[in-house]
C-alpha positions as CSV (number, residue, x, y, z in Angstrom):
1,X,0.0,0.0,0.0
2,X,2.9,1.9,0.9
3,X,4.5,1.5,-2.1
4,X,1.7,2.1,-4.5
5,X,1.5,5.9,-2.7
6,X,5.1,6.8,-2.9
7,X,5.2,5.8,-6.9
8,X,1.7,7.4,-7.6
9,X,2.9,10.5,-5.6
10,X,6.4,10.6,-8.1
11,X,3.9,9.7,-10.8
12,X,2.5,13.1,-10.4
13,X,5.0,15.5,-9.9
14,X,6.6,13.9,-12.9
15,X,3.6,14.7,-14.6
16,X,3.2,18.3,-13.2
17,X,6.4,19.2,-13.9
18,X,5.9,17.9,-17.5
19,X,3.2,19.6,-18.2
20,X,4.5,22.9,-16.2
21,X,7.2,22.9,-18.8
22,X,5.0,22.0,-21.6
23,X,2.5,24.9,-21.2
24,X,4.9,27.6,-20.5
25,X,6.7,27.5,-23.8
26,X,3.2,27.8,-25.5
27,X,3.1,30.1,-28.3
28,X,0.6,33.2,-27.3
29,X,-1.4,32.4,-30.8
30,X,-2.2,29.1,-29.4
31,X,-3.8,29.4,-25.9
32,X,-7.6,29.9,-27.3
33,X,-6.8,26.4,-28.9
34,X,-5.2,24.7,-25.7
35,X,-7.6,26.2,-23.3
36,X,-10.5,24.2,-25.8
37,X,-8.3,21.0,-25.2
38,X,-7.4,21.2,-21.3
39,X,-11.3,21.9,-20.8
40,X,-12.1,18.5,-22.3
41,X,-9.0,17.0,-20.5
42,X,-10.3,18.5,-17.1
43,X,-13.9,17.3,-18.1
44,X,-12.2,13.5,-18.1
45,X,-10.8,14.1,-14.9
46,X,-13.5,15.2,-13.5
47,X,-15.4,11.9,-14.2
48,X,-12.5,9.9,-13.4
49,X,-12.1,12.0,-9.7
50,X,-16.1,11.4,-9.6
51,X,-15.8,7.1,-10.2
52,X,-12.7,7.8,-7.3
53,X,-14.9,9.2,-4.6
54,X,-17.8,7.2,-4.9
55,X,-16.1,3.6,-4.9
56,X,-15.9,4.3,-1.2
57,X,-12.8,2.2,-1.3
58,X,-11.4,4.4,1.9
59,X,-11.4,7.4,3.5
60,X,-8.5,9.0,1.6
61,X,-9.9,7.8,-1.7
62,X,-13.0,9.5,-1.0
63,X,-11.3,13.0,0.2
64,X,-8.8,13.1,-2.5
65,X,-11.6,12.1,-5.3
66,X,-14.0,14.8,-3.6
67,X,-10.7,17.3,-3.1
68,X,-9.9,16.4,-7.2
69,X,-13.7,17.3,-8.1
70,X,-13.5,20.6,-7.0
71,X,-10.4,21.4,-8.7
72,X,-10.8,19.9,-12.1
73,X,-14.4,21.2,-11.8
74,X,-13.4,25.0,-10.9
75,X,-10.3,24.9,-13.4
76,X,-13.1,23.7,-16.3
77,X,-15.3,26.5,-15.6
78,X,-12.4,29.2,-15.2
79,X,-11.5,27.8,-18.3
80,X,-14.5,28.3,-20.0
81,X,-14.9,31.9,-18.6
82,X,-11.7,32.9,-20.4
83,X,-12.0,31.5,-23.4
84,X,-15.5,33.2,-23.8
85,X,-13.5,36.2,-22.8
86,X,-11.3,35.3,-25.2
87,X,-13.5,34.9,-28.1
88,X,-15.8,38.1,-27.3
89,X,-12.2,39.9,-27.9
90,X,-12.1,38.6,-31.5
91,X,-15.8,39.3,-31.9
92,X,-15.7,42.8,-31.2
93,X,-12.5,43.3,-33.3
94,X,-14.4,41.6,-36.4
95,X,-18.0,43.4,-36.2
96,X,-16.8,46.8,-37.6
97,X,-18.0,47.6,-41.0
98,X,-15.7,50.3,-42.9
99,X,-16.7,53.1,-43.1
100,X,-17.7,54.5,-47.0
């Protein structure tokens, strides 16, 4: 049991550090597309975090799954939020007419 926590912890800091590195030398052109893709990424995790806390395996299964559900739950909405944010910008930019 031990075990399995220690190499699931390195697991994931691998993996954040990873994807730390990954997202940081993102072009600026491409974050409206990335956003799009971590929200469906987040949305998986979300159901994954959702099948963890109610297996009611244990205690700690249940707090971290309940723990992930808010997070991948708040990052999908903030997610959303800006890339609406993000797309009214290039709205309002395109629904000029010239002027004759």
């Amino acid at each position: 049991m031990k075990l399995d926590l220690i190499s699931s912890l390195y697991v994931f800091m691998l993996a954040a550090f990873i994807g730390f590195e990954v997202i940081r030398r993102v072009s600026p052109l491409l974050h409206t597309p990335l956003m799009s893709l971590t929200n469906a990424l987040d949305a998986i995790a979300v159901v994954g975090a959702i099948i963890l806390a109610g297996s009611h395996r244990d205690t700690l299964a249940t707090v971290l799954g309940t723990i992930a559900i808010v997070a991948a739950t708040s990052n999908v909405v903030g997610g959303f939020m800006i890339t609406d944010r993000m797309l009214r910008m290039f709205r309002a930019s395109g629904s000029k007419k010239p002027s004759s």
